[in-house]
mmCIF file of the C-alpha atoms, coordinates in Angstrom:
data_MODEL
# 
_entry.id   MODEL 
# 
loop_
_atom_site.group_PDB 
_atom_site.id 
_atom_site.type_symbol 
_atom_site.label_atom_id 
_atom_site.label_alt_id 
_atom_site.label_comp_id 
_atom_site.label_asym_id 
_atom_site.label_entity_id 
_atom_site.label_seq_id 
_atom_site.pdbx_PDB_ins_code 
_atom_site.Cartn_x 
_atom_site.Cartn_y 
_atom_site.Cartn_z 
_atom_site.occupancy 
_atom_site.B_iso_or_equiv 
_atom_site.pdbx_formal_charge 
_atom_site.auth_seq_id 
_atom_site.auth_comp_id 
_atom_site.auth_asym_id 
_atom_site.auth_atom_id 
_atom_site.pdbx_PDB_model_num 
ATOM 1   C CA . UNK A 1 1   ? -49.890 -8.932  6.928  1.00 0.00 ? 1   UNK A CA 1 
ATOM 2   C CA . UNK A 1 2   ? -45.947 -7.738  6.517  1.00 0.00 ? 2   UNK A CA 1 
ATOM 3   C CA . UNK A 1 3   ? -44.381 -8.684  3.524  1.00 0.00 ? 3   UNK A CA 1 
ATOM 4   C CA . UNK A 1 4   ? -42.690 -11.748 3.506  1.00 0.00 ? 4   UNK A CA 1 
ATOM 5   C CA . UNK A 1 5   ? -38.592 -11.274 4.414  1.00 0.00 ? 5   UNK A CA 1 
ATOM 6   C CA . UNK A 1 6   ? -36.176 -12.769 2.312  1.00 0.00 ? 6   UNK A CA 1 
ATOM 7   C CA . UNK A 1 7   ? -33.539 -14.990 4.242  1.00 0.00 ? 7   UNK A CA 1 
ATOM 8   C CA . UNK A 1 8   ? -29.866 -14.397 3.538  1.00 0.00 ? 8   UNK A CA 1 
ATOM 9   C CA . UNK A 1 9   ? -26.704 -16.032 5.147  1.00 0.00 ? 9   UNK A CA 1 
ATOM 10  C CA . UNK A 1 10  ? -24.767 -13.832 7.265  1.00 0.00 ? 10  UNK A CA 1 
ATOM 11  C CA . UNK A 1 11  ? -21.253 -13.633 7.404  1.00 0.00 ? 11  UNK A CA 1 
ATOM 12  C CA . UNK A 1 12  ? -19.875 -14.894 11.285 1.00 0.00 ? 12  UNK A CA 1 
ATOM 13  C CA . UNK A 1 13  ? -18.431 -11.652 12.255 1.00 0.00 ? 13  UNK A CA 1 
ATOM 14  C CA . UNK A 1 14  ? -16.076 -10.970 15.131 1.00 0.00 ? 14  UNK A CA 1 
ATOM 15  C CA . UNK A 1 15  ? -16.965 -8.850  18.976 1.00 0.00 ? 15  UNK A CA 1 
ATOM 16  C CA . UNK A 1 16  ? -15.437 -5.455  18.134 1.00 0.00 ? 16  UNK A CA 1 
ATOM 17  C CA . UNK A 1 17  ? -13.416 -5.398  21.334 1.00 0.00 ? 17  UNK A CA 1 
ATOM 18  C CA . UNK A 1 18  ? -12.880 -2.200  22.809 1.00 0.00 ? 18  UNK A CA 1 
ATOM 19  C CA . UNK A 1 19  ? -10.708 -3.399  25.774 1.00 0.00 ? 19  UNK A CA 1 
ATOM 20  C CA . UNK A 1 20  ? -7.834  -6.176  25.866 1.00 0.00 ? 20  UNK A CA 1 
ATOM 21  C CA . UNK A 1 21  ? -9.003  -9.763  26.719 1.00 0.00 ? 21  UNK A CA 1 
ATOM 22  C CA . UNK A 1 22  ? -7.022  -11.952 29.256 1.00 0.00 ? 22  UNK A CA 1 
ATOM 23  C CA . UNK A 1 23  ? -8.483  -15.477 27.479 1.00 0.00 ? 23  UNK A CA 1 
ATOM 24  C CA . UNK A 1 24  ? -6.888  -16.552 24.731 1.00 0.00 ? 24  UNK A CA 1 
ATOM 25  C CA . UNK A 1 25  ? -9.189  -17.051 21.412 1.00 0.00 ? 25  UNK A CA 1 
ATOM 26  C CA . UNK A 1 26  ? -11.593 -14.999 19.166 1.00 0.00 ? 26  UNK A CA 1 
ATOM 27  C CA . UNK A 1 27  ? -15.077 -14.078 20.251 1.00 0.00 ? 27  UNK A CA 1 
ATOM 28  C CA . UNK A 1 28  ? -17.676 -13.876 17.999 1.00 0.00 ? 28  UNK A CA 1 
ATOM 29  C CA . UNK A 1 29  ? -21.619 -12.282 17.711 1.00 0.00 ? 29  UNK A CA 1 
ATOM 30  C CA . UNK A 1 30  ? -24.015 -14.973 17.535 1.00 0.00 ? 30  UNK A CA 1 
ATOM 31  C CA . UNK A 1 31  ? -26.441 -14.832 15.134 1.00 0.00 ? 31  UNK A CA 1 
ATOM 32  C CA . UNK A 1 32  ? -29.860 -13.801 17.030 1.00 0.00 ? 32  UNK A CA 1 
ATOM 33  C CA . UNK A 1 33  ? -33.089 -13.282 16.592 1.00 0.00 ? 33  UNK A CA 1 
ATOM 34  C CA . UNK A 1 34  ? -35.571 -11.350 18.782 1.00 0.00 ? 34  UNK A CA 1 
ATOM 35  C CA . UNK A 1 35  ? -39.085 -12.097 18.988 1.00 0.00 ? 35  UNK A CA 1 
ATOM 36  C CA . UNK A 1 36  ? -41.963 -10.247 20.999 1.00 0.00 ? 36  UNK A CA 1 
ATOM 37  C CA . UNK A 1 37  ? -45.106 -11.429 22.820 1.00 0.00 ? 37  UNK A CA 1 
ATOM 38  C CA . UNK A 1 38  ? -47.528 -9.541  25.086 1.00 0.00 ? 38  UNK A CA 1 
ATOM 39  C CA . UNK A 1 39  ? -46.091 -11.009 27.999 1.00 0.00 ? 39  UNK A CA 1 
ATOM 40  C CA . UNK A 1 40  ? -41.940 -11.201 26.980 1.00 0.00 ? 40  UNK A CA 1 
ATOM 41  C CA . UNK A 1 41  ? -39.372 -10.484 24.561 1.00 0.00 ? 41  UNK A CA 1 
ATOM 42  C CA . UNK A 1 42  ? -37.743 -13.919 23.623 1.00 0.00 ? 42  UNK A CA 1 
ATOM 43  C CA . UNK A 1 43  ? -33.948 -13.242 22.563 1.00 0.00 ? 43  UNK A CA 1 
ATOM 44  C CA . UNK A 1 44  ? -32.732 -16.451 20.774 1.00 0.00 ? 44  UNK A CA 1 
ATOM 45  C CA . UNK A 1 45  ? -28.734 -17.032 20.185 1.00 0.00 ? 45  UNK A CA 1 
ATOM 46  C CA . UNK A 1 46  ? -27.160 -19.357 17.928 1.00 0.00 ? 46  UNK A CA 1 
ATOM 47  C CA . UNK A 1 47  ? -23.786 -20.435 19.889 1.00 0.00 ? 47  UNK A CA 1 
ATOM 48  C CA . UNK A 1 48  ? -22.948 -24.041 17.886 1.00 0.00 ? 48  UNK A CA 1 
ATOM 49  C CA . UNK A 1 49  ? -20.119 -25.847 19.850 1.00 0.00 ? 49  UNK A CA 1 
ATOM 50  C CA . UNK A 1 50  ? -20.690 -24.146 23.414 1.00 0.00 ? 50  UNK A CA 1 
ATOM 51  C CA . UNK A 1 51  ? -21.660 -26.593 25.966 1.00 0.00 ? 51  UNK A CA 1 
ATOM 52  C CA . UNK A 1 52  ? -24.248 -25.528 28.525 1.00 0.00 ? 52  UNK A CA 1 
ATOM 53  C CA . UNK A 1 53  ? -21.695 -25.561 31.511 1.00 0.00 ? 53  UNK A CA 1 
ATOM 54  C CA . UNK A 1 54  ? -19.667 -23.043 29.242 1.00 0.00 ? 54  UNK A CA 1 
ATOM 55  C CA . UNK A 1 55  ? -22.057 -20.466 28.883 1.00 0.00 ? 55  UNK A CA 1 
ATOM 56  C CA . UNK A 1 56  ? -22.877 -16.878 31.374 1.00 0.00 ? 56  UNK A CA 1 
ATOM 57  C CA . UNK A 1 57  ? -25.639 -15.115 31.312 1.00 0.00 ? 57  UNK A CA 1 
ATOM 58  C CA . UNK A 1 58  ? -25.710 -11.886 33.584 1.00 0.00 ? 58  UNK A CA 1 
ATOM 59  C CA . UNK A 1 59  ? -27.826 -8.915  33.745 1.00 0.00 ? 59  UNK A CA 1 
ATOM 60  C CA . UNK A 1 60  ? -26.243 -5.476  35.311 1.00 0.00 ? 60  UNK A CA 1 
ATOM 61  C CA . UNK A 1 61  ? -27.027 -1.819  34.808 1.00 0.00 ? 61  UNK A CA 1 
ATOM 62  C CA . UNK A 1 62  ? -30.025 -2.466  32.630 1.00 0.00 ? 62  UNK A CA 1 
ATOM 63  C CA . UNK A 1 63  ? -27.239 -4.696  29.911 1.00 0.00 ? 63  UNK A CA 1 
ATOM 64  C CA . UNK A 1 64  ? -27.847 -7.948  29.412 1.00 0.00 ? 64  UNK A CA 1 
ATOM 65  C CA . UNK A 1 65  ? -24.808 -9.830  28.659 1.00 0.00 ? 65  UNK A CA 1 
ATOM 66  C CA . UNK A 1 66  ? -24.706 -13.369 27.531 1.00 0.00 ? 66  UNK A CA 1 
ATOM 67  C CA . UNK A 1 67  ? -20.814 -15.193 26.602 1.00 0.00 ? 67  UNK A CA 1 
ATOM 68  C CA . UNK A 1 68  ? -20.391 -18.961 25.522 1.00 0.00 ? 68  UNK A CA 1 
ATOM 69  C CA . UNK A 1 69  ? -16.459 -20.496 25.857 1.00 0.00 ? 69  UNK A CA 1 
ATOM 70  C CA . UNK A 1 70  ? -15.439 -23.099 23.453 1.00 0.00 ? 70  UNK A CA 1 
ATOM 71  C CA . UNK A 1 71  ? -13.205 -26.099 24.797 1.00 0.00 ? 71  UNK A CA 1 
ATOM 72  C CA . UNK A 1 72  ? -10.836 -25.749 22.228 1.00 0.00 ? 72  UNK A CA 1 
ATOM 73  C CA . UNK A 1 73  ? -9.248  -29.111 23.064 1.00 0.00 ? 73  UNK A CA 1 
ATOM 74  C CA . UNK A 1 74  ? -11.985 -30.567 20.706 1.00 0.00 ? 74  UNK A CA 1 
ATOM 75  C CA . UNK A 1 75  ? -10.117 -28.869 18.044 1.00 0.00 ? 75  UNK A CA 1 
ATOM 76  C CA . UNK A 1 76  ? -6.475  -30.018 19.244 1.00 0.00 ? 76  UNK A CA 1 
ATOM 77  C CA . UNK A 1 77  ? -4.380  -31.880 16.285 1.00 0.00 ? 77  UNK A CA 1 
ATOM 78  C CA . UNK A 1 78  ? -6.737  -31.128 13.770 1.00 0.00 ? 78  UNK A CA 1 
ATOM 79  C CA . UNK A 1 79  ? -5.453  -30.424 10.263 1.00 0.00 ? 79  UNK A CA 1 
ATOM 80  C CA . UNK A 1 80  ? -8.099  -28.027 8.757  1.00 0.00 ? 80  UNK A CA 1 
ATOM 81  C CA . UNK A 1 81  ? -8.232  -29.516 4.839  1.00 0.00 ? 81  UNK A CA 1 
ATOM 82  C CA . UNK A 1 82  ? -10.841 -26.549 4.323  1.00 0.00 ? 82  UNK A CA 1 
ATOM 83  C CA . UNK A 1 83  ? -12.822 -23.871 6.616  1.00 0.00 ? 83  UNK A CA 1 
ATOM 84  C CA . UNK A 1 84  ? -16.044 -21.633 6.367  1.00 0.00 ? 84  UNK A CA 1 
ATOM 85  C CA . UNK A 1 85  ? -16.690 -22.315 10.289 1.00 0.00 ? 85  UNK A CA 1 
ATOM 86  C CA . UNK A 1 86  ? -14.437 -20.315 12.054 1.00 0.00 ? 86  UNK A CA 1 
ATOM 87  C CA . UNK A 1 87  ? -13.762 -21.716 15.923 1.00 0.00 ? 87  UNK A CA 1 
ATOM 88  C CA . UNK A 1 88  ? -14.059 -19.045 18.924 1.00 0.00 ? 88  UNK A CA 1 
ATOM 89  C CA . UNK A 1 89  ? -16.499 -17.625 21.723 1.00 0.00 ? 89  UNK A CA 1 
ATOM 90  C CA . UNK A 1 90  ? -19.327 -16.339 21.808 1.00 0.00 ? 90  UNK A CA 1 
ATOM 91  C CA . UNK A 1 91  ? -20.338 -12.697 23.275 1.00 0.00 ? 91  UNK A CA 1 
ATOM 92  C CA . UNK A 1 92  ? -23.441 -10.817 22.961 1.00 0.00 ? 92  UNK A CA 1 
ATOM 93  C CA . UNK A 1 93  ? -24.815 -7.881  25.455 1.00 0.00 ? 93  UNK A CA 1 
ATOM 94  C CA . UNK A 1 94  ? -28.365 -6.060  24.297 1.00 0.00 ? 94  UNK A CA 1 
ATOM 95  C CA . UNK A 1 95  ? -29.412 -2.743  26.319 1.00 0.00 ? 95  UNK A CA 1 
ATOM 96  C CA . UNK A 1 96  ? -33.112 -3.184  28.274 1.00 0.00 ? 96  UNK A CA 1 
ATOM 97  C CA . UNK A 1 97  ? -35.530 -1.110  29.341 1.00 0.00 ? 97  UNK A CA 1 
ATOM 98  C CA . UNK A 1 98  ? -37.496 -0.663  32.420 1.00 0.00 ? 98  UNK A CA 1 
ATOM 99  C CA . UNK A 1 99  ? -40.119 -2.304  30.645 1.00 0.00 ? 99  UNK A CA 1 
ATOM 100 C CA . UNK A 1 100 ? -38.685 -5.551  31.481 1.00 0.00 ? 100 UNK A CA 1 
ATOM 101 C CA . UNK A 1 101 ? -38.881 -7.367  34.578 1.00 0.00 ? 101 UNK A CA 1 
ATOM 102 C CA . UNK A 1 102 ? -35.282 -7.808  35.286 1.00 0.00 ? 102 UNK A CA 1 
ATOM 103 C CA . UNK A 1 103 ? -35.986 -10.385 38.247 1.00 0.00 ? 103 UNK A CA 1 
ATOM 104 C CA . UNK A 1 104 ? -37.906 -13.180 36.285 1.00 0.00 ? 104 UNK A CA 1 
ATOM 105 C CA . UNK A 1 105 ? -35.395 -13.215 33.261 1.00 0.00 ? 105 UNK A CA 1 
ATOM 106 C CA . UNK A 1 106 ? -34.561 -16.977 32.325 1.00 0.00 ? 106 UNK A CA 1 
ATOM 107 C CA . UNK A 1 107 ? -32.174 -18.801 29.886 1.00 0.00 ? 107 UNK A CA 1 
ATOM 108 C CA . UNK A 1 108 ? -31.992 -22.173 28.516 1.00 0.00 ? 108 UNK A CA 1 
ATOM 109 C CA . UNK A 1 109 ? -29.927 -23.995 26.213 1.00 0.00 ? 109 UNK A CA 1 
ATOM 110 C CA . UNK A 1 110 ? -30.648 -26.750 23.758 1.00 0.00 ? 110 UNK A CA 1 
ATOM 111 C CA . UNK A 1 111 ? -28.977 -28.290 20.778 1.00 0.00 ? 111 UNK A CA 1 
ATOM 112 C CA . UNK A 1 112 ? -26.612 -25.184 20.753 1.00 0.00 ? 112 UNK A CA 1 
ATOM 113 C CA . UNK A 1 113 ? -29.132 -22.636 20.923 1.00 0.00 ? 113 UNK A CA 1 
ATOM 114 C CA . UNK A 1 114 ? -29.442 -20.023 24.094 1.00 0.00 ? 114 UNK A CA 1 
ATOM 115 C CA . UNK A 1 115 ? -33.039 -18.950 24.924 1.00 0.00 ? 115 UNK A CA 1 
ATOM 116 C CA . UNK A 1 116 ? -33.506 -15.789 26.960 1.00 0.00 ? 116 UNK A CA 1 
ATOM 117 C CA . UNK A 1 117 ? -36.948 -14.692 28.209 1.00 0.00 ? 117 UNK A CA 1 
ATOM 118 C CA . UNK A 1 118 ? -37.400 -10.920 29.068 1.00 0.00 ? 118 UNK A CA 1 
ATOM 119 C CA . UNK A 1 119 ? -40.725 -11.251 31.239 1.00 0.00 ? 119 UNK A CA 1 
ATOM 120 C CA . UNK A 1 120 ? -42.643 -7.523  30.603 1.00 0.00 ? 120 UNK A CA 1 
ATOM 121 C CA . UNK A 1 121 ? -42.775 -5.733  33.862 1.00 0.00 ? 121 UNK A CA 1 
ATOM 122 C CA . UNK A 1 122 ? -46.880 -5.649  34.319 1.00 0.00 ? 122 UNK A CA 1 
ATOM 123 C CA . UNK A 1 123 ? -46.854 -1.436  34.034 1.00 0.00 ? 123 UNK A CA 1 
ATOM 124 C CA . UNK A 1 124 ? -45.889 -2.212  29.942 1.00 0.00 ? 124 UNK A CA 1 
ATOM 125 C CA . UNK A 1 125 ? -48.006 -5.535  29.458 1.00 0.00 ? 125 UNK A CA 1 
ATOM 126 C CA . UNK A 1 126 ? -51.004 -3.977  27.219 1.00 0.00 ? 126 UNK A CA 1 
ATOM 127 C CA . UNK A 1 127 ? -54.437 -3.985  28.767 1.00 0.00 ? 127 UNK A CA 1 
ATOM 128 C CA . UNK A 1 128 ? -58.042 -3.311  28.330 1.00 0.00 ? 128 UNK A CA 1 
ATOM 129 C CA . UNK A 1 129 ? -58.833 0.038   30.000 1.00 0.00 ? 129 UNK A CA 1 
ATOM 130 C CA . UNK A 1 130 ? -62.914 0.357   31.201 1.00 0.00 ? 130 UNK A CA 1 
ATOM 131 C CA . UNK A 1 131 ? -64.831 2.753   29.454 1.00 0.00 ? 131 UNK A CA 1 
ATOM 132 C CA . UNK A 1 132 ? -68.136 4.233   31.803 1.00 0.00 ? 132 UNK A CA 1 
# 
């Protein structure tokens, strides 16, 4: 069994932008986690404030690319007394392989938290080979 992994809080760091945005705001990477089955890779996103209407999830070129918007007229006339949460988008994009089914990927959201399922294409599910 693998040694047990300590947790330890990350800090909420910001998309290293390589081109100039047209939306105002800051974008941020949400903290993920990526687990794997036999069958998928599940990619799990934590995007707290992003409604499910506010979210796009697109696959091109083998790059998944997922990007939550905050309504930031939730945040209008507030007076911040004092801040650790810092209030802006979400954008994440992860490289795939042909390994992965690209047709039968899936997302769902719940209680601020974006599921994606990367179904394994059948050529990299493991198998039992025959022996005669």
């Amino acid at each position: 069994m693998a040694e047990s992994q300590e947790l330890q809080v990350q800090q909420k760091r910001e998309v290293e932008k390589k081109t100039e945005g047209t939306t105002p705001g800051r974008a941020f990477v949400p903290v993920t986690d990526i687990f794997e089955t036999p069958e998928a890779l599940t990619v799990v996103l934590e995007m707290p404030g992003v409604d499910r209407n506010s979210i796009e999830a697109s696959v091109e070129d083998d790059i998944v690319t997922i990007e939550g918007r905050i309504d930031f007229s939730k945040y209008e006339g507030m007076q911040p007394v004092y801040t650790e949460y810092n209030v802006g988008h979400y954008a994440r994009s992860f490289q795939i392989s042909n390994k992965v089914d690209q047709s039968k990927i899936s997302a769902q959201m719940k209680d601020g938290v974006v599921t994606i399922v990367l179904p394994k294409a059948e050529q990299a599910k493991p198998r039992k080979i025959q022996v005669s």
